[in-house]
C-alpha positions in Angstrom: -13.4 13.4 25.8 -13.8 13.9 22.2 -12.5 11.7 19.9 -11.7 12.3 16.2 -11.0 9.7 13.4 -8.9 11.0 10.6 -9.7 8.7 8.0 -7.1 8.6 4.8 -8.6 8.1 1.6 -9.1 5.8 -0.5 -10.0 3.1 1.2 -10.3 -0.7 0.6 -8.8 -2.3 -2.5 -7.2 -1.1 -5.4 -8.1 -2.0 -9.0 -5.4 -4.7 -9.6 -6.7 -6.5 -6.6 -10.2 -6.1 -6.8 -9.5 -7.6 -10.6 -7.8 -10.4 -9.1 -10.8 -10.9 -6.4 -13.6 -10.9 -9.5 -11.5 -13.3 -11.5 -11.5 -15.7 -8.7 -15.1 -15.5 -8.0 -16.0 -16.5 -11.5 -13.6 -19.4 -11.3 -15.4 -20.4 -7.9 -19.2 -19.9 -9.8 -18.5 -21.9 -13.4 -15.9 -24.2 -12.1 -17.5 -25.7 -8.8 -17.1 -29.0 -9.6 -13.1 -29.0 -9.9 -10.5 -27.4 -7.5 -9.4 -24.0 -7.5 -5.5 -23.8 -6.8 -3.9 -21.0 -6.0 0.2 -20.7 -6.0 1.4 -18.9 -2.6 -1.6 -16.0 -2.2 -3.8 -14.3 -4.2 -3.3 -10.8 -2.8 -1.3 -10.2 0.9 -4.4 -10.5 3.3 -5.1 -13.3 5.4 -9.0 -12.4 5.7 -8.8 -12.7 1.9 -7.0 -15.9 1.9 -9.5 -17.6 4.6 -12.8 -16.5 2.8 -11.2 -17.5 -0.3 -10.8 -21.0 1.5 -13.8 -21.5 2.8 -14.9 -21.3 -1.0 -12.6 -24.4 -2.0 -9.4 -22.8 -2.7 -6.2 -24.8 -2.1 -3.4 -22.9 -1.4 0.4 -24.0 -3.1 3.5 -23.2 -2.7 5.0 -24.7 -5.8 3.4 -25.7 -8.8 4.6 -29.3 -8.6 2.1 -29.8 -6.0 -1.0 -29.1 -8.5 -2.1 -32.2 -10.2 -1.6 -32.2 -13.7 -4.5 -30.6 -15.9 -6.0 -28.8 -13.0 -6.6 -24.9 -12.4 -4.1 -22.9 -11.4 -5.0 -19.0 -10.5 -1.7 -17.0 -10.0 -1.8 -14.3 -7.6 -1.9 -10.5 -8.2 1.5 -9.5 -7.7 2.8 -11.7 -10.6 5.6 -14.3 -10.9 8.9 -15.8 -12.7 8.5 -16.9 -16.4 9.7 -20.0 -15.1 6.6 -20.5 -13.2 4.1 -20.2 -16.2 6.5 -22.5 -18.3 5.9 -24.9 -15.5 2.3 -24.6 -15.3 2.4 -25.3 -18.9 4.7 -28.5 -18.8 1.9 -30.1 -16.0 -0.8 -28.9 -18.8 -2.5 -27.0 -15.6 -5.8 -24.2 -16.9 -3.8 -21.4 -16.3 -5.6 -18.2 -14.6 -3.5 -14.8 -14.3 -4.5 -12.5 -11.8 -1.1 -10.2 -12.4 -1.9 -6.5 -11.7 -1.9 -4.5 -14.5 0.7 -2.0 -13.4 3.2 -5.4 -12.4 2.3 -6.8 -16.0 3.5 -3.4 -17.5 6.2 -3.8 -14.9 7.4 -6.8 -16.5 7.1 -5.3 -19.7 9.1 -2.7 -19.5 11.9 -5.1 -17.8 12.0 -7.2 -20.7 12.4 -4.3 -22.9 15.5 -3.4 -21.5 18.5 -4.1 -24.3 20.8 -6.6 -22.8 23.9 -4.8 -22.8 22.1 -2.0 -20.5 22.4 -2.6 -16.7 19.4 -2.9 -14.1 19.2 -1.1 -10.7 16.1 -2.3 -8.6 15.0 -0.8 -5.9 12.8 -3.5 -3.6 12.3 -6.3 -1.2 14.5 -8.8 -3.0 11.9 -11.9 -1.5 8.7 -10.6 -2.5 6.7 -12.2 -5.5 6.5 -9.0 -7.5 10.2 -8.9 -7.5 10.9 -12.3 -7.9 8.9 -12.2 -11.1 10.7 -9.0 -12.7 13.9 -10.2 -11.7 13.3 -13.3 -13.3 12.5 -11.6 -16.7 16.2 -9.4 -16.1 18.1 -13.0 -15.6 20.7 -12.0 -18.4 21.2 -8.7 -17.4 23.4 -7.1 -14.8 20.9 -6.2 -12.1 22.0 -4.6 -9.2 19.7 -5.0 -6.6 18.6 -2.6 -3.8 16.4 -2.9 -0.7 16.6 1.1 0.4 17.5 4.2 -1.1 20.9 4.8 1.0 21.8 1.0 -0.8 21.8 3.5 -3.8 25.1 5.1 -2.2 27.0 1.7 -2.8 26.0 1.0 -6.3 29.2 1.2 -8.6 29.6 4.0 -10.8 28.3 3.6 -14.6 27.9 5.1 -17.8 24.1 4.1 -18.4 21.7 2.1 -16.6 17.5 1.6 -16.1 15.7 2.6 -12.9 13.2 0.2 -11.6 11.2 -0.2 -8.1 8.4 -2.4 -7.1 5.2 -0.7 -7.2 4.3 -0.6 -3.4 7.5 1.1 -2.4 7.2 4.6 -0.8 7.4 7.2 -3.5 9.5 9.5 -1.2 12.1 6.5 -1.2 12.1 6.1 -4.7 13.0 10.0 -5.2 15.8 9.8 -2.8 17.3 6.7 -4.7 17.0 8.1 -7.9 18.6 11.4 -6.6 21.4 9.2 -5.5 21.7 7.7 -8.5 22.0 10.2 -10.5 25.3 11.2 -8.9 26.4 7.8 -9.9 25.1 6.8 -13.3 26.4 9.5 -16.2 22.9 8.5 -18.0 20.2 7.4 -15.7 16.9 6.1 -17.4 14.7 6.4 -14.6 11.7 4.1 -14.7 10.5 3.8 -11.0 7.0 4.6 -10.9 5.0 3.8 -7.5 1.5 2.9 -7.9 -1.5 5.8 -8.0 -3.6 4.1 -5.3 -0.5 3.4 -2.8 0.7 7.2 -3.6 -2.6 8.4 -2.7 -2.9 7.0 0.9 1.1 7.1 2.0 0.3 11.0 0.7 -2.8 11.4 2.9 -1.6 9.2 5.8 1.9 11.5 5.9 -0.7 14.6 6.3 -2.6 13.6 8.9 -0.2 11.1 11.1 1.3 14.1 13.1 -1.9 14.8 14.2 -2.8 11.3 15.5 -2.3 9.7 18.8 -2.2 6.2 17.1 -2.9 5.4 14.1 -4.5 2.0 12.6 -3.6 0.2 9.7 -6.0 -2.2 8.6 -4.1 -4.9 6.5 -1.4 -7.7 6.8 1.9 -7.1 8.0 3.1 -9.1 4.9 1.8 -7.0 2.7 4.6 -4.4 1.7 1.9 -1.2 1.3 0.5 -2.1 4.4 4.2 -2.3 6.2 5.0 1.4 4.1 1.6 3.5 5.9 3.1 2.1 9.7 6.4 3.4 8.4 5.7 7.1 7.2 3.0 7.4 10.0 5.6 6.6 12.3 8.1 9.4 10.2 5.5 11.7 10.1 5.2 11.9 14.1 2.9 9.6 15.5 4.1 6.8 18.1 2.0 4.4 17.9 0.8 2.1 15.1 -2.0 -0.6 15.4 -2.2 -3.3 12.6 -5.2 -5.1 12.5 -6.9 -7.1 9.9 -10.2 -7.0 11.2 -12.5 -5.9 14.3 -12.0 -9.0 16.7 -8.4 -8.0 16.9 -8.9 -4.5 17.9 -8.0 -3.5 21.5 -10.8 -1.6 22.6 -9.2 -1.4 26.6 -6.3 0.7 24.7 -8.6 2.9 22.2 -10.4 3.7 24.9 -7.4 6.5 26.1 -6.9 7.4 22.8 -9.0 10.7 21.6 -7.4 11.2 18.0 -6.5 8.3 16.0 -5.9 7.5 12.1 -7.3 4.9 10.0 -5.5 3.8 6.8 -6.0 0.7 5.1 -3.8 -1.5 2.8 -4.7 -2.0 -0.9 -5.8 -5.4 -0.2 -7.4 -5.2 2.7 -11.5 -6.6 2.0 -14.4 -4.0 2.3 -16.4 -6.0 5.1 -13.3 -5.6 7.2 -12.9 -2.0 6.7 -16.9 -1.1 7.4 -16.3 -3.7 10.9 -13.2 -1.3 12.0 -15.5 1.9 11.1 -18.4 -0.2 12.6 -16.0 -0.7 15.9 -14.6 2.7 15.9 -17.9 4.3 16.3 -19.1 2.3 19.0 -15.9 3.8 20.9 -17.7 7.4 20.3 -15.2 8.0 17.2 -16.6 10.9 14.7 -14.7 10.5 11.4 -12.9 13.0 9.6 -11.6 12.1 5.9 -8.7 13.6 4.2 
């Protein structure tokens, strides 16, 4: 049986995590002799987070639990003002590792005049979110999770269109057709980012073809979630989250004779050339789109 891997491309991290990897690696080299905390995770991979502690890292959920005047790294996808004006109050060494795109993000959302309403299209609990939202505190924000929430937002003369970064673009173009219907003048600022575009494009064009397809990533982080989702749209049945080789079933890939391979912006490169390592074995021949 021959057996073809469709591989979507990129692969492995994006820039605003591989940013927030280097910066923790030179905290880890000059600052060995003190503690290394991070608040909730770095980036949304659990291979990340264990390699990260077997390096010393101590993983927080709240900045209260950092001792006052130690280092505090805060994770890629950013977080409330309140946070840093915590971390200064505890006179903590404070280390960003907010993804560019997120800090313009943020930016923008403070930008926003305060008489102007908000409509936000994303997971209402995620950090990235949680930060933004935090910046829009005075401002009428209607929140939405999906684009057929857009439906039930209430009619206005003028609002600004936001959406977290890792949200499917195709979602945030239905939303902001909705929208339009219901605001009279719609400032439409959603933007998804380039590297998540790239793959949910590549894996939508090559999912139809696949038996299964893999995702290699954690099913906490919301890109990760958004490639199972359109593969699943785009026609194939089965999707296979993994975050490394170990958990791969080999007894199932073995009846499988075309599969795809897409990876999450955060998931690590070792884990990705394991998978590819793996796959191989199994007589897979890749083919990249």
């Amino acid at each position: 049986m021959n057996k073809t891997l469709h591989i979507v491309s990129p692969l492995g991290v994006c820039s605003g995590v591989r940013r927030a990897m280097n910066l923790f690696d030179k905290l880890a080299e000059s600052s060995s002799a003190r503690p290394i905390y991070v608040l909730h995770e770095l980036v949304h991979n659990r291979t990340v987070t264990e390699s990260m502690r077997s390096r010393g890292a101590i993983f927080v959920n709240a900045v209260s639990e950092v001792p006052q005047g130690s280092i505090i790294l805060l994770g890629a996808h950013g977080c409330p003002r309140s946070v840093i004006d915590e971390c200064l109050e505890r006179n903590l060494e404070i280390h960003d590792a907010t993804c560019p795109l997120v800090r313009l993000l943020q930016e923008n959302a403070k930008s926003v005049p305060l008489d102007t309403p908000v409509i936000f299209l994303g997971d209402g609990h995620h950090q990235e979110v949680l930060g933004v939202l935090d910046r829009l505190k005075d401002h009428q924000v209607h929140l939405i999770e999906s684009a057929e929430e857009a439906a039930r937002v209430p009619e206005l003369d003028q609002a600004v269109f936001f959406s977290q970064t890792t949200r499917c673009f195709t979602e945030i173009s239905a939303a902001a057709d909705l929208l339009s219907k219901r605001v009279r003048n719609l400032d439409n600022r959603a933007h998804a980012c380039d590297a998540v575009m790239k793959r949910q494009t590549a894996m939508r064009e090559i999912a139809g073809a696949c038996q299964a397809v893999i995702v290699i990533g954690s099913q906490n982080s919301s890109n990760a979630r958004r490639l199972g989702e359109i593969a699943l749209e785009a026609g194939c049945r089965k999707i296979i989250f993994t975050e490394d080789a170990k958990a791969l079933d080999t007894k199932e890939l073995d009846t499988i004779s075309s599969i795809g391979l897409g990876t999450a912006t955060s998931a690590p490169d070792n884990a990705i050339s394991e998978v590819l390592e793996r796959l191989s074995q199994l007589g897979f021949k890749s083919e990249e789109i």
